[in-house]
N, C-alpha and C positions, 0 to 999 in steps of 0.2 A: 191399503198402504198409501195409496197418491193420495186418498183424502185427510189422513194423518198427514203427511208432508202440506197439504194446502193449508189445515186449519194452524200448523203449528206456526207457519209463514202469517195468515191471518189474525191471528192474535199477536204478534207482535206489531202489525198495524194499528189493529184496534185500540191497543194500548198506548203507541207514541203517539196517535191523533188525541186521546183522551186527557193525557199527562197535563198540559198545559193547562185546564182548565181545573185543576184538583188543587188541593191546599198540599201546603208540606209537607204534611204527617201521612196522607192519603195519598201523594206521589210514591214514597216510599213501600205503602203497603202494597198497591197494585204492581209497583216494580217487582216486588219478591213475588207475588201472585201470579206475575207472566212466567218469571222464568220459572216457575216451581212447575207450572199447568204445560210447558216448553218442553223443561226437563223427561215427565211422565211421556209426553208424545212421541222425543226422541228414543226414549227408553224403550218405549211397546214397540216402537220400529225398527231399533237395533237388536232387540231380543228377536221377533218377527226373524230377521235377517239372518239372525247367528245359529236360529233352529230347523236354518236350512231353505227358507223362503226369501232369495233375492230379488230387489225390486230393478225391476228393469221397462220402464216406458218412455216415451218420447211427448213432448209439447211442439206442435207446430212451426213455433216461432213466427217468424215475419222473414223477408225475401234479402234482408241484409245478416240475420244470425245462422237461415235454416232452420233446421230440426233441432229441436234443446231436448237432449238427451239425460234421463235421469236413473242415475245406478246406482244401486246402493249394494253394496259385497260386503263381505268378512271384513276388509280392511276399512271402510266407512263405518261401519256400526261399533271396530274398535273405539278410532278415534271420537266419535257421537258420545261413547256412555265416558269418555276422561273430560271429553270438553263441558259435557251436562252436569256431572257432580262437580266439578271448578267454577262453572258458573253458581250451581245453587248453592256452594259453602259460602262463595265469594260474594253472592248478594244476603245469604245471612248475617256473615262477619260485617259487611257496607252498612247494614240497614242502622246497627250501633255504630259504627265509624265517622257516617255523618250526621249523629246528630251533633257533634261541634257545628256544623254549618248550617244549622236549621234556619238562620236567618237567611242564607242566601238562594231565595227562590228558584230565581227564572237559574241561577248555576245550574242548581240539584232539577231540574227540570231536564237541560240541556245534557246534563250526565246521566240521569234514568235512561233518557231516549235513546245516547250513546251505546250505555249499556245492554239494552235491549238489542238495540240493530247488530254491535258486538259479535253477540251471541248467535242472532238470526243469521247472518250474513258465515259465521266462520260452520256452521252446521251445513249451509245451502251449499258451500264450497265443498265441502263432503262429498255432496251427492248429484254433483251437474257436473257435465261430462261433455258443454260447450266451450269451446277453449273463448271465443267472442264474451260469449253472459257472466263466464268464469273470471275474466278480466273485469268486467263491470262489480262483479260483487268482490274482489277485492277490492278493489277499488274503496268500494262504500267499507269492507272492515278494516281496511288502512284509517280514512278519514274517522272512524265511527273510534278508532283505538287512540288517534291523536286528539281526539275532545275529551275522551277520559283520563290522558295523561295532561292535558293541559288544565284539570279543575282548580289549581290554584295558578292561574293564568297570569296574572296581577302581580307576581314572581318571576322576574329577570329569567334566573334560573330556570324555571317552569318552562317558559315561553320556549327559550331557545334550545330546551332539549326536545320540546315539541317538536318546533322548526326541524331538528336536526334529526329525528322519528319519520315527518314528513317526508322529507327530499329525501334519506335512504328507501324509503318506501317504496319510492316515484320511480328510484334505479331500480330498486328490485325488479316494480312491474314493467319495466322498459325493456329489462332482459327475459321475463316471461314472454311479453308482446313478440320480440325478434324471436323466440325459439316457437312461440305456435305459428307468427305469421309464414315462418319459415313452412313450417306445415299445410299452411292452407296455402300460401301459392303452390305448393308440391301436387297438394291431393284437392283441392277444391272444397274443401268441407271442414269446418270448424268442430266434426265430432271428434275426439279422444282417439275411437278405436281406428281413427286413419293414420296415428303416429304408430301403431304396431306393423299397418300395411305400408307405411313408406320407409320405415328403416328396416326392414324384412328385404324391402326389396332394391335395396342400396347397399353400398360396400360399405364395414363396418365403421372405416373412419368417419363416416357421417353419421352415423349415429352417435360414435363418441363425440365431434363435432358439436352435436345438437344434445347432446345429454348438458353435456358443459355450459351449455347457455341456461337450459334448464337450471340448473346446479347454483349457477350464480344466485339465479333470480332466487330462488327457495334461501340460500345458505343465508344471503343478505338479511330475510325473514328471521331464520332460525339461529344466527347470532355465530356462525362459522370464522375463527378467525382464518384470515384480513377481514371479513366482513361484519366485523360485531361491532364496532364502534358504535353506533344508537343503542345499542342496550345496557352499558356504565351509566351512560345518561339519562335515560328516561323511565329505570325504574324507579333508582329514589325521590323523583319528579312528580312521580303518579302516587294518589291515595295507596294506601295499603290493599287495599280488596283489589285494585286494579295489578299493584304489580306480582301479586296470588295470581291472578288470572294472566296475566300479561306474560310472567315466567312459566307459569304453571298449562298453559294451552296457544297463548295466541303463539308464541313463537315455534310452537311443537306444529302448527297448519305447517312449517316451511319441511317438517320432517314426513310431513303427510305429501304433500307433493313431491319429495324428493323419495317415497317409497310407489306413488302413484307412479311416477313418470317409469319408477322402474319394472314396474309391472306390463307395463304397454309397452316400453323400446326392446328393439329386437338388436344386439350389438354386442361386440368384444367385453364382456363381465371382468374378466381378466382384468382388462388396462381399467374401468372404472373401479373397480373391488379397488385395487392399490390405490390409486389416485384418491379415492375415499376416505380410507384407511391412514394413508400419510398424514391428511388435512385432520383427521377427527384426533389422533393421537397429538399433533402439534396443538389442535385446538386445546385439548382437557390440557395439558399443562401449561401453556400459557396463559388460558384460564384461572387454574388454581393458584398460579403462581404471579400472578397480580392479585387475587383476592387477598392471598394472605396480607400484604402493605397497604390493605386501603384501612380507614381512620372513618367512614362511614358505613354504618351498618347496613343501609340498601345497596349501598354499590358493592360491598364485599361480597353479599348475598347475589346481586346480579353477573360477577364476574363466575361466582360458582355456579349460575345459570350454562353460562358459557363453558365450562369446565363438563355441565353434564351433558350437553348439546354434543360436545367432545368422545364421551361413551357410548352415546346412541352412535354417535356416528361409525364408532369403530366396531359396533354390534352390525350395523347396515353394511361396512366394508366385507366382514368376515361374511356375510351374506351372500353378499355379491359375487366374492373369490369361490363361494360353494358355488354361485351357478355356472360362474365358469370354467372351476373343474369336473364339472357335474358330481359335486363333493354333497350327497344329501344331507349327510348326518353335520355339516358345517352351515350349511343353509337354514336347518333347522336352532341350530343355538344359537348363531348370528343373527337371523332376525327374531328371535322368541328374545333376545337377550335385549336387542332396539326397542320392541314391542314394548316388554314388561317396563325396561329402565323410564320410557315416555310416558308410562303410567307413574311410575314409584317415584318420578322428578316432579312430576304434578301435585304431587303428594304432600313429598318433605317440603316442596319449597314452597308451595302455597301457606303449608305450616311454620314456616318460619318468616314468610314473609305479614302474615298476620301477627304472628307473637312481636313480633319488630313493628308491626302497627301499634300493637296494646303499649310498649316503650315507649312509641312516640310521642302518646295521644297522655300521657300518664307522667313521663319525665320529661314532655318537650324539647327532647334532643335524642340524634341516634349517632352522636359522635363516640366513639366508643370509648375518646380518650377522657371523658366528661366523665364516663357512667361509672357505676359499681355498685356493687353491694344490694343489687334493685331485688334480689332473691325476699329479704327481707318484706317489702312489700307486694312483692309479683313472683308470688311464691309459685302459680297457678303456671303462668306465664313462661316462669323459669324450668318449670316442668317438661311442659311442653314445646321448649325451645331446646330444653336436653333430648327430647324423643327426634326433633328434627333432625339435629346435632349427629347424633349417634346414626341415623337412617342415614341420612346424605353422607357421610362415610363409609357406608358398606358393611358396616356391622354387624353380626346376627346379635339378635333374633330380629330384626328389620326386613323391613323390604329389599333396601338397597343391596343388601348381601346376597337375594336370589339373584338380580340379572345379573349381578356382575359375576357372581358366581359363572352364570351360563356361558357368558361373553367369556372368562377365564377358560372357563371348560371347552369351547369350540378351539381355542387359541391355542390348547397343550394338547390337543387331538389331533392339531395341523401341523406341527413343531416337527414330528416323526418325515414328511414327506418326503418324497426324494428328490423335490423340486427344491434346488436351492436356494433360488427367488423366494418361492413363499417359506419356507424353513425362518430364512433369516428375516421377514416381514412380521411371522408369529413373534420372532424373538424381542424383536422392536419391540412390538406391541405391548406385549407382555411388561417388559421393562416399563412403558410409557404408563400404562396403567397401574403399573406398581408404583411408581412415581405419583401421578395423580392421587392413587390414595393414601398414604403417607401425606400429599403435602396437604392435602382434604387434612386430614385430623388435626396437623399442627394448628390450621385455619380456625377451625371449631373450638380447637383445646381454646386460644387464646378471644375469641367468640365470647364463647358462654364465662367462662371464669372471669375477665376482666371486666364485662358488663353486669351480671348476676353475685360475683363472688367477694372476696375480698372487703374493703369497707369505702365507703363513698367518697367520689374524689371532688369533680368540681361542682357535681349536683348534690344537694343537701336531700339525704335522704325523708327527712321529714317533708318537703316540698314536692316530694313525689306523692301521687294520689292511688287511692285504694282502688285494686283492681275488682272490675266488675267482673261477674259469672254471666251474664249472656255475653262480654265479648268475649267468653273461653270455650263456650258451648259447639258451635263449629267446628272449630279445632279440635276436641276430643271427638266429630266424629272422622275425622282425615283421621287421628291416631289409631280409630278402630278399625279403619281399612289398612293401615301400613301394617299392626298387627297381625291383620287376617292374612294378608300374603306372606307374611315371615311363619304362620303358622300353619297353612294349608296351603302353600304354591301351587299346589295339584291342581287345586280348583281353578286358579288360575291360567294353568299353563293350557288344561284343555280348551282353553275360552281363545288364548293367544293360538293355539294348534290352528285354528279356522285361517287366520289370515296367511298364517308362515305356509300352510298349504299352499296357498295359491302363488307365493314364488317361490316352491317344489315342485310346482305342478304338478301336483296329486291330489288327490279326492280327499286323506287323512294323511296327518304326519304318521299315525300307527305303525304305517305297512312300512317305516321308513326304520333301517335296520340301526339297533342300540337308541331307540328314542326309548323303548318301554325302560333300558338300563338308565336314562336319565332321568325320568317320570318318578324313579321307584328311589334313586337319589334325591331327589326333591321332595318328596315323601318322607324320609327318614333325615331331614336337614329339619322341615315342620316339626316333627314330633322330638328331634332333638330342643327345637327352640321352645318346644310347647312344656317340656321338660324343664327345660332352663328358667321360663318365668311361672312357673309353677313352684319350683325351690326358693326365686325370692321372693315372691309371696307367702311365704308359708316361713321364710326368716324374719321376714317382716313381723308378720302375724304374730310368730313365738316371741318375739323380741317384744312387742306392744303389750305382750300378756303376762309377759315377767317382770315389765318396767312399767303398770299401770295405777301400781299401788305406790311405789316411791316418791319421793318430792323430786322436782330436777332444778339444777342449780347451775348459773349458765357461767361460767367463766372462759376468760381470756385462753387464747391456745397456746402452745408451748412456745415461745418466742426466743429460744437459745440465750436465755437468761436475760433479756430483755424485752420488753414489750410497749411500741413506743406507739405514739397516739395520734402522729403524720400520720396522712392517707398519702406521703410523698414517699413512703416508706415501701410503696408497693408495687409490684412489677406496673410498666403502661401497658399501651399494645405494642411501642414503638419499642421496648428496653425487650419486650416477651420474644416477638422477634426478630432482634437485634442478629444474633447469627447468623440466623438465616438471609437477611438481608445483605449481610456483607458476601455469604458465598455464592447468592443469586447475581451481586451488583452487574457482572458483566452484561445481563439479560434483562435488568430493570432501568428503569428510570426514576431518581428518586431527589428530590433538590431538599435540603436540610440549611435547616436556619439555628447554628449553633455557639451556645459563646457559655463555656468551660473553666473551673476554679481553674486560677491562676496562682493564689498566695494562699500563707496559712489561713487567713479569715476572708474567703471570699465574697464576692457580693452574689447575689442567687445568678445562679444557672439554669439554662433553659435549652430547649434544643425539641424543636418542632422538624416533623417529615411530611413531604409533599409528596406523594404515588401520583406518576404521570402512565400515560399508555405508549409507549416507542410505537406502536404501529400504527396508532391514530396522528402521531406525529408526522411518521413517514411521508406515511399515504393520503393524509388529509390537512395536516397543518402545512405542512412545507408546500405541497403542491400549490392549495390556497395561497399561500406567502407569497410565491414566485410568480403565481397568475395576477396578486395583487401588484408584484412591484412593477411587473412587466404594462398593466395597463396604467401607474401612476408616469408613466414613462409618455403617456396622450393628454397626460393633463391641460396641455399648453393650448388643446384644441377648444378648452371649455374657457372661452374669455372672453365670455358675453359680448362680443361684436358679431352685429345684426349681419354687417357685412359679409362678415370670415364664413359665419352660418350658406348665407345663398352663397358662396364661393365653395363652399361645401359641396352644398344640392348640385351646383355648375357641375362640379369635378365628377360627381359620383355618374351623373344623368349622361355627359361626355363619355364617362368610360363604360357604361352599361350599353351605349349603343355602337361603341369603337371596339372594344376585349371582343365580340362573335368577327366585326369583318378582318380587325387581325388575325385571329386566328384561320380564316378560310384563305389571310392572305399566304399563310406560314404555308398550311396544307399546299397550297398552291404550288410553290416554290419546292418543296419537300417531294411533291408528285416529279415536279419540271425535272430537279436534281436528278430526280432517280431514272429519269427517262434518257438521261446525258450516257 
């Protein structure tokens, strides 16, 4: 096992030292070569792990880290096998993606290498268990993830969602740093297992205390509102494979810490369960409900990032609230529901985030108010953007339908208590979640049909270019694993049983009462769904076999006795949802530039919408504002006299050695007083 982990770390060196001196075709193949030889190693290790062989040793370190402790549990080798097949679809889908940039060398050199350390760096986070080494290698997959968002860098745009990737980053690890340092002044040791022995052995409010700093740091990662502001921005900044991976795992590491920490802290589950729960349920609809008004296809798709970050979360609250009521059968579908949905969101959204590639690369815009009718040519595309479509809603026979299901299922289990508190928290939830997916489908319905459907509006469909079959190949095989879980959960669920054990604290969820009643539910949802695309295939079938000898003859569709030849004639995204924006307005932000017939013959009318973020506003624009106006308020000090400058240094160097004897003169007087 530790020589598996050394060589997989090995070859990712080997490979960024070699890159530089290989041509651009041969950059590319050794990049898929690392992570594919990556991938296998992670894989033998986390299988290893999941069949009941945990790795558990130590590295010496040096006299400033300690002992570097390296574990790898149920819950590493989950996240290991999601982060490994997102990286190796995601360097499939890459390797066609950029050949647009084939000219740009030393870039695609500087993004291999990214991409590589990426990967290396979010695995090794897995499985080190030094909170000091732990901080060093985020660090490097902070930096390593803002060179792959910045590849078209030479973009205004680009740059500064970079910029703005970075510095949340920087907060993130600042609130990491204060929650371990907190640890190691307490306990003396930057291992992991001294945060189970110092809030064990403190009063709960410090644990909650130090969960909370925790929390920040991670939710900042993981795209939690108030903290998701970098993630609107820097997906559709990043190439398409990047922001597959970027939705699809790099921002699920903050859900991996935020299940890590919960596994070691010893503290009141109760107040964190709710506190969770509140933020994850506000997250998924604020989330969905900007997506729906954005006019960009990555940002819409990133705002539903954050909509699903929102589920997971409310899967990890119900969790939580099981360990605090020592509620088992809640523990087990709250986090079997986290689990699965952090698998099934890697899934769909890597899958949509590429199909949203193939538009790019193919119509050169992903403005959705541009597109239409692209079915016609990206026929393959549109397929497979309906399979996303439908899964990220919850659908069956999808994936997305089993966790949420489970997440449903813990929350109407909990509904009956006699505890009023959680009674009426289920009910919340429930509501919130029904809400999230309802506003989920309206998002999709006007998604797919205004970009794929209807007939083309400001892009000429003839100008759009023929989709290629290797960039669809990847993507058909994400759809043969959403598939597999919408058809066999079983399989799946016993793979998730391993980790949900260990915050049950029991050896098997088995022994854990009404889990075989859910298993055996799960089982007969598969074979329903397996039922289900079994019949359309087989209408399909008949239909192709009755209609194969006919001529087909395409005519116009029924147009209520007229059929006119405008593409102006057709819903936008902005007219699609039109109502719903007016009943959301109190909770959106939305600035419109409009100007409306006025007489019988008017001159054309137009009317464009802007979706802004109110809590990026709040929290980040005004604050900014007000720090801005308050320092333009010192302007007067910048007036190039050489003078004013040493009158400057004078004043500062006078009060730096007078501020200590005043103050011991105050103490003085304040001693004298009190002795009167």
């Amino acid at each position: 096992m530790r020589l598996l982990i050394e060589l997989f770390n090995l070859v990712a060196v080997v490979s960024i030292v070699a890159l530089p001196f290989l041509k651009v075709r041969r950059k590319g193949i050794l990049t898929l070569v690392t992570i594919c030889l990556q991938v296998v190693l992670a894989s033998i290790l986390s299988v290893q792990v999941l069949s009941g062989n945990p790795v558990d040793y130590s590295y010496a370190g040096s006299f400033i880290t300690g002992a570097i402790p390296i574990r790898v549990d149920y819950l590493s080798s989950w996240f290991i096998l999601i982060i490994g097949f997102t990286f190796l679809t995601g360097a499939v889908y890459g390797i066609q993606y950029m050949k647009k940039y084939i000219d740009q060398a030393a870039n695609i050199t500087l993004h291999a290498s990214a991409y590589i350390l990426a990967f290396t760096t979010l695995i090794d986070i897995c499985i080190v268990q030094n909170s000091l080494v732990l901080l060093v290698i985020w660090e490097m997959m902070a930096i390593s993830s803002f060179i792959l968002i910045i590849f078209e860098h030479y973009k205004t745009e680009t740059l500064r969602a970079g910029i703005n990737f970075l510095i949340q980053s920087h907060v993130c690890i600042l609130f990491l740093t204060l929650a371990f340092m907190w640890v190691r002044i307490k306990t003396g040791t930057y291992d992991f297992n001294d945060i189970t022995a110092f809030t064990g052995s403190q009063p709960s409010l410090i644990g909650v205390g130090l969960f909370i700093f925790f929390f920040i740091g991670f939710a900042i990662k993981a795209g939690f509102v108030p903290f998701h502001t970098w993630l609107p921005l820097a997906h559709p900044a990043a190439p398409a494979h990047i922001s597959g991976v970027m939705s699809g795992v790099i921002i699920k590491i903050g859900i991996f810490g935020i299940l890590r920490v919960l596994l070691l802290i010893k503290t009141n589950f109760v107040t964190i369960g709710y506190l969770i729960l509140v933020i994850s349920v506000l997250t998924g609809i604020y989330g969905v409900m900007l997506a729906i008004i954005q006019h960009n296809l990555k940002k819409l798709l990133a705002y539903h990032s954050i909509e699903n970050i929102g589920i997971i979360g409310i899967g990890i609250g119900l969790g939580c609230l099981g360990v605090g009521y020592s509620n088992q059968i809640l523990i087990v579908l709250g986090f079997s529901g986290a689990l699965l949905h952090t698998l099934n969101h890697s899934l769909f959204k890597s899958l949509l985030f590429y199909s949203t590639g193939n538009v790019y690369q193919l119509a050169h815009t992903i403005n959705i108010e541009s597109l239409g009718g692209l079915i016609r040519k990206m026929p393959q595309t549109a397929f497979l953007f309906l399979i996303g479509s439908l899964a990220i809603c919850g659908l069956p026979p999808f994936n997305g339908f089993i966790s949420e299901f489970l997440i449903y299922l813990g929350m109407f289990k909990s509904i009956s208590s006699t505890d009023f508190t959680l009674t009426a928290m289920m009910l919340f939830s429930i509501l919130g979640l029904v809400l999230i997916g309802g506003l989920a489908m309206i998002c999709f319905t006007k998604a797919f049909s205004i970009v794929f459907l209807g007939t083309p509006r400001q892009i000429s469909i003839d100008k759009v270019e023929q989709e290629k079959r290797a960039s669809t190949l990847p993507l058909y095989a994400i759809v043969a694993v959403i598939m597999a879980i919408g058809i066999v959960p079983i399989a799946f669920l016993k793979v998730i049983s391993l980790p949900v054990g260990q915050f049950a604290n029991v050896i098997s969820v088995d022994t854990v009462s009404q889990f075989s009643e859910i298993t055996h539910t799960a089982a007969m949802i598969g074979v329903y769904s397996a039922v289900f695309i079994a019949l359309v295939g087989l209408t399909i079938f008949i239909r192709r076999m009755i209609t194969r000898n006919r001529l087909t003859s395409i005519g116009n569709t029924w147009g209520c006795g007229y059929n006119g030849s405008s593409n102006k004639m057709q819903y936008t995204a902005s007219s699609f949802i039109r109502t719903y924006r007016k009943l959301a307005s109190p909770f959106l932000h939305v600035d419109k530039i409009k100007r409306e017939a006025k007489e019988i013959f008017p001159d054309s009318v137009h009317q464009e919408t802007h979706p802004h973020d109110k809590v990026e506003k709040w929290l980040i624009d005004k604050p900014i504002y007000a720090f801005r106006q308050l320092l333009s308020r010192f302007t007067f000090l910048q007036n190039g006299n050489v003078q004013a400058y040493i009158l400057y240094g004078f004043i500062f160097i006078t009060l730096v050695i007078l501020i200590p004897e005043i103050i011991e003169k105050v103490k003085f007087l304040i001693n004298f007083l009190n002795q009167i």
